[in-house]
N, C-alpha and C positions, 0 to 999 in steps of 0.2 A: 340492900335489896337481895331477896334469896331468889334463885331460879330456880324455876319449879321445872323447866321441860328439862330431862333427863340426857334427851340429846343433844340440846344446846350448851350443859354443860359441859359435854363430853368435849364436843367441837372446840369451845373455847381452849379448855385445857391441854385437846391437842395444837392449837396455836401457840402454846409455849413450849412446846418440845422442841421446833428448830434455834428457838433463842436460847433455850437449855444447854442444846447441843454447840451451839456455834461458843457461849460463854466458857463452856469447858476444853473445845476446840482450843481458843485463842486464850486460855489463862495459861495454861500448861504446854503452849506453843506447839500442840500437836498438827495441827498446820503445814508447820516443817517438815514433818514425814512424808506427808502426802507425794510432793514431788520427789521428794529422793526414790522411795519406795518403788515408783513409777519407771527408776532407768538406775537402781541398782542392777548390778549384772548376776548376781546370786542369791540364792536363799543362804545360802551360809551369810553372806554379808548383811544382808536382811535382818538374820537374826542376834548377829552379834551388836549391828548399830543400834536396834528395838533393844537389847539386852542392856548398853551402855547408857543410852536415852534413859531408859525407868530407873536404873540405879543413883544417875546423876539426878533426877528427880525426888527419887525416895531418900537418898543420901547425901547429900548437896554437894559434901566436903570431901567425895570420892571425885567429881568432876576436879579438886585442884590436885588431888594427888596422883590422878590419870595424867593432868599437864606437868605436873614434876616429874614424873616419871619418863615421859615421852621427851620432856626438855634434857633431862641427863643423858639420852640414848640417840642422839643429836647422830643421824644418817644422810649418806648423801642420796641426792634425787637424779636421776633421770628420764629425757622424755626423745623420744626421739619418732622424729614427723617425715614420712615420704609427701613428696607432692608432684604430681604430673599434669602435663600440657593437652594440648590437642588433640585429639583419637580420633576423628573423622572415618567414623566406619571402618577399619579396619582391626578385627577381631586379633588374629595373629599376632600383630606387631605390640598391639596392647597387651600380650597375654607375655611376651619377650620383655618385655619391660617392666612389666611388675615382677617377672620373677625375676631377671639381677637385678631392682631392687629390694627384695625381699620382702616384698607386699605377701606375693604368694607364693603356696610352694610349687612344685612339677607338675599337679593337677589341676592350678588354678584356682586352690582354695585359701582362703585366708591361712597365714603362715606363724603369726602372732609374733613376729621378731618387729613390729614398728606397734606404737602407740596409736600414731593418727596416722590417717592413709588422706589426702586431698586430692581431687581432682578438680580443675577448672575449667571445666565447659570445654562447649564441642565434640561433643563422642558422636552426634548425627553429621550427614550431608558426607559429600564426596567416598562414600564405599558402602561396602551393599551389606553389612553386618550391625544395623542400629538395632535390631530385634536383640541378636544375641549379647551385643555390649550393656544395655541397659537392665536384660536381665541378669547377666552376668555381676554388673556393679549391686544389684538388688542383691545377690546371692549373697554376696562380700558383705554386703552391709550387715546381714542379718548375722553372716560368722563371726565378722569384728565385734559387736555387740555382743553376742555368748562369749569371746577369748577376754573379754574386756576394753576389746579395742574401740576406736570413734572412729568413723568415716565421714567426714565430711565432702559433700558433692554440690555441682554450681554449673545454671544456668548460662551456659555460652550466649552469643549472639546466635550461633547458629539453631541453638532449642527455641531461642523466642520469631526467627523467621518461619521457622514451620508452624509455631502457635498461630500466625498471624497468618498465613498462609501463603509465606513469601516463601514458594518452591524450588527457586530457581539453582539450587545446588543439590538436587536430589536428582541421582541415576533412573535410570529404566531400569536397570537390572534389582536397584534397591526395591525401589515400587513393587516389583513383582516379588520379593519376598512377605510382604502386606497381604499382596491378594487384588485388591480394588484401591482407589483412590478415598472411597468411602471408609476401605477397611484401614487404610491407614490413618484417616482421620480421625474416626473413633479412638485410635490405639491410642493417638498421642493428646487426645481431648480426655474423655470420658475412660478409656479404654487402662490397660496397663502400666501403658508409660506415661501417659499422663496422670496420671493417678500421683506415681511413682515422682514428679516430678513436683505436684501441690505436697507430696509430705515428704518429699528425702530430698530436697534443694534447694537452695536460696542462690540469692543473685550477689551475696558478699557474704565474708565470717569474717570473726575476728577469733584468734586463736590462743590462747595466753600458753607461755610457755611452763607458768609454774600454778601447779592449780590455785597458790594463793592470789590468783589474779582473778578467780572465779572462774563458772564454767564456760565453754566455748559460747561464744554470740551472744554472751550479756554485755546490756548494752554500755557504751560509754561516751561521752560520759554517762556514769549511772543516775537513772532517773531519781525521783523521787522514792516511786515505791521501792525497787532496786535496792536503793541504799538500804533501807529499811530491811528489806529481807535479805540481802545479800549479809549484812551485819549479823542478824539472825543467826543465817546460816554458817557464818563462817566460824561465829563464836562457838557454832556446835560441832563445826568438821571440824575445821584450824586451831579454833585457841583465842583466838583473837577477832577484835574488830579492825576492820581494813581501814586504809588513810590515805589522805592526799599525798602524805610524804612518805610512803610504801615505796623502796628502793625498786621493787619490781612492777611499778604501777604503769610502766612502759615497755612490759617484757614483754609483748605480744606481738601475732602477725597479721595482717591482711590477707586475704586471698579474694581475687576477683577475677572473673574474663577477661573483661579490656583496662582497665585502670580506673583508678580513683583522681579526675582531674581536680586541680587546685581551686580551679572556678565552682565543680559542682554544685548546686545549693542546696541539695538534701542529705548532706555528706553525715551529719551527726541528729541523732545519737547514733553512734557506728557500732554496727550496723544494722542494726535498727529499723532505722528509718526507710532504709534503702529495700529492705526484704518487705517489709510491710505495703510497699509502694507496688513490691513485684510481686508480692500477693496477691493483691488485689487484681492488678493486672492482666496477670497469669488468670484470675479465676475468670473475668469479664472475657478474656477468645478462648477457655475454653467450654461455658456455657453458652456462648452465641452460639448462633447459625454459624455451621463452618459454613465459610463463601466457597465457592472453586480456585483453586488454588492457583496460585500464578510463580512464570506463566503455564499456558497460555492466555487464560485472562486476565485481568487487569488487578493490579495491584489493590489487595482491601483495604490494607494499612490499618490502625489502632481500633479500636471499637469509635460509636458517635459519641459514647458517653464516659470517652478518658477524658483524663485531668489533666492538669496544666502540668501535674509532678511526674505522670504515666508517659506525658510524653516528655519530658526533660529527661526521665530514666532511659527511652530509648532511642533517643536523639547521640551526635557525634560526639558529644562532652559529654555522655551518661557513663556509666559502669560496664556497658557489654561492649559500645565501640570504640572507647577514647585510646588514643593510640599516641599520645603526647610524651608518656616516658621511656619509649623507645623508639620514637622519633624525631624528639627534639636533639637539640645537642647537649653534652654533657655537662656546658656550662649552667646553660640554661635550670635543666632539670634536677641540679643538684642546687641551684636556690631556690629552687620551689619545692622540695621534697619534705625538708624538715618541718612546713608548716602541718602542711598533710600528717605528718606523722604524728605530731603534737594534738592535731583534732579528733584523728582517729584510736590515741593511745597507743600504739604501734612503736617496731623498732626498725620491722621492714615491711616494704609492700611486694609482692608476689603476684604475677598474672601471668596467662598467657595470650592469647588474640592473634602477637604479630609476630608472625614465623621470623627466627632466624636459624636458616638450616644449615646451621656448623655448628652450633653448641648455644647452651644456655647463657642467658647473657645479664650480666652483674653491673651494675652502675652506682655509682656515688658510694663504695665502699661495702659493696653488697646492702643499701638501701632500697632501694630495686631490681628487681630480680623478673625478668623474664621467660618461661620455661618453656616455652611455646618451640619445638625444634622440625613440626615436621614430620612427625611420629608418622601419617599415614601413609601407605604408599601411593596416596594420591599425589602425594608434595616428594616422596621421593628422597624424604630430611633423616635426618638423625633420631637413632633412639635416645631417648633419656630420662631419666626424674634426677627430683632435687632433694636430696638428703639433707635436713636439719637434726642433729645432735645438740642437745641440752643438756648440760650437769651441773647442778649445784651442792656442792660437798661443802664440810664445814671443816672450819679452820680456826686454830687456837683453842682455849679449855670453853666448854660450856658457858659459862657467864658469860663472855666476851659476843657471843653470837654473831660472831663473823662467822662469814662463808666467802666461800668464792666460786663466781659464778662465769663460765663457760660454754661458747656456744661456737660452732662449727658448720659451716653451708657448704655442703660440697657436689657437685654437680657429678651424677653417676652415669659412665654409658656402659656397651657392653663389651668394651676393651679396655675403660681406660675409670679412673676417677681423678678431678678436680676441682683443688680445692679455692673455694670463687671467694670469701670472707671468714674470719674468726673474729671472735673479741673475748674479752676475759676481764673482769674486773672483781675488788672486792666489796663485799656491803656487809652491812648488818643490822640485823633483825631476826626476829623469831619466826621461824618457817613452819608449816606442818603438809608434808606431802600426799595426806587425802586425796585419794585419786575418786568416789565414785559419782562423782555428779556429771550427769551427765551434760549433753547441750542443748540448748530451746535452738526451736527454727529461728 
């Protein structure tokens, strides 16, 4: 049958233009670019990965002689991770510590001497500088990101009592930096910080130490789709597709506020599960009605319309309070560590929550790690971060693709350095140290 109305042919034939586009999209896996493109840190790199992509495309057989080539030239890798504890409003003391760590330099500007910078939760409550800390970390993030760098940041217990409207650690003198009760409400709902805290935060990462472990906070175990595109991708950065038996399939960290307890039930896919649960969450207090903040009056507690998992998240065995691996005894926590470790793909867990104001504290062989020291002068504790050093060099001729892989935890203050774990082992496999994928929330 022929159609005769002129604009219904039109119509029609524009209904095959997205199926067009999506069929050439997904033959030629341009797909792939999409995200990279989105959190490459350069135009230069930009145009060199778009330049490598259409060749290996037009030329098929230049893609295995790019891998021979890259396989004969077999370098070593390094990564190297700061992570800090509790900052509870005190601008100052935060600003001493990032610089002898070498986060930043003398002016407080990103320094580009660390790869990934972490902080876990708590920079609100007890001191009257949460305005300046949170834009300050805003600053950081945007310069890490131009140098190359990742900043990963996270939701304390103490950011989700203000969400909720639990006040009860917040100065007078802080407040009146706000303005109003209302104006501080806004700020951390609707306003700046809170804005800042639906897109630059989660409430757990998972950090892999070698990027052939994928990029920061994919999830694992990896899902369905995941697998599928992480293969994808890896085949296009690395070289290869990934496997269960990847000698680095466990080289990664944890980072959380209060811990990852044994019992939790929404532990995997890590983490995953856990940020998606505090998204939602996060978004339900801050499009309510802010209540009046307590005290003085009465406590609001969750929304009416949280879930069974919203409040399992912020209950005493969730991720922002649980305080069992620096509580328990050593016996204890060192047979329940390695299961945790094995669900979440990790090699160590990393929190902070529970001050201990002498120094950062190492358990089960540096399997847990503590950082939590005290940092504000509310507590009166210790400065410090926790330097992780990574290197993977290789060892023996080419063929053999052994390496050997090294890593170092050292607990930094501003007299002294200590070193809390190492380990050193060999493997072998084919590595490719593509560094620019960036990380999903």
């Amino acid at each position: 049958m022929v159609i005769q109305n002129q604009t219904r042919r039109i119509a029609i034939a524009a209904a095959f233009v997205p199926l067009l586009i999506m069929y050439i999209l997904y033959t030629f896996k341009l797909h792939l670019l999409i995200p990279a493109i989105s959190t490459w840190p350069t135009q230069r790199q930009i145009i060199t990965e778009m330049a490598a992509f259409t060749r290996h495309k037009l030329w098929p057989w230049t893609l295995r002689q790019d891998e021979e080539a890259e396989e004969s030239t077999r370098i070593s890798f390094e990564r190297h991770i700061v992570a800090v504890g509790d900052l509870h409003g005190d601008m100052p003391n935060a600003r001493r510590v990032l610089r002898f760590a070498g986060v930043t330099d003398d002016m407080g500007n990103w320094s580009g001497e660390v790869d990934f910078f972490v902080q876990t939760g708590d920079i609100i409550d007890r001191g009257d500088d949460t305005i300046l800390l949170f834009v300050w970390m805003d600053r950081l993030r945007a310069q890490a990101a131009e140098a190359g760098g990742i900043m990963l940041s996270h939701l304390g217990n103490h950011e989700w009592m203000n969400a909720i409207g639990d006040w009860r650690y917040v100065y007078p003198s802080e407040l009146k930096t706000f303005g109003t009760i209302a104006a501080r409400q806004r700020m951390l709902s609707s306003g700046r910080i809170g804005r800042s805290w639906a897109h630059n935060y989660t409430t757990a990462s998972r950090l892999p130490l070698h990027p052939s472990g994928g990029p920061p906070n994919s999830p694992y175990p990896p899902t369905a789709y995941s697998v599928a595109f992480q293969k994808e991708d890896e085949k296009l950065h690395y070289g290869y597709e990934p496997s269960e038996d990847d000698p680095l399939s466990h080289a990664a960290i944890s980072f959380v506020h209060g811990g990852l307890s044994p019992t939790y039930p929404d532990l995997v896919p890590f983490p995953t599960k856990i940020n998606e649960i505090s998204d939602s969450l996060l978004y339900k207090l801050q499009h309510r009605v802010q209540p009046p903040p307590s005290p003085p009056n009465p406590y609001p507690g969750l929304p009416a319309d949280a879930t069974v998992e919203e409040h399992h998240l912020y209950d005493a065995n969730g991720p922002l309070w649980y305080r069992g691996w620096a509580m328990e005894s050593e016996e204890q926590v060192c047979t329940q560590v390695d299961e945790v470790l094995r669900k979440t793909g990790t090699r160590r867990m990393i929190m902070g929550h529970t001050p201990h104001f002498q120094n950062i504290v190492a358990r089960c062989d540096g399997k847990i790690i503590i950082i939590d020291t005290g940092i504000s002068h509310a507590y009166g504790g210790v400065l410090s971060a926790l330097s992780i050093h990574y290197i993977l060099e290789p060892i023996g001729n080419d063929a053999s693709q052994r390496w050997r892989e090294r890593e170092v935890i050292t607990a930094l203050y501003p007299d002294r350095e200590d070193i809390l774990a190492t380990s050193e082992r060999e493997i072998v496999g084919k590595f490719r140290h593509s560094e620019h994928s960036h990380h999903p929330r």
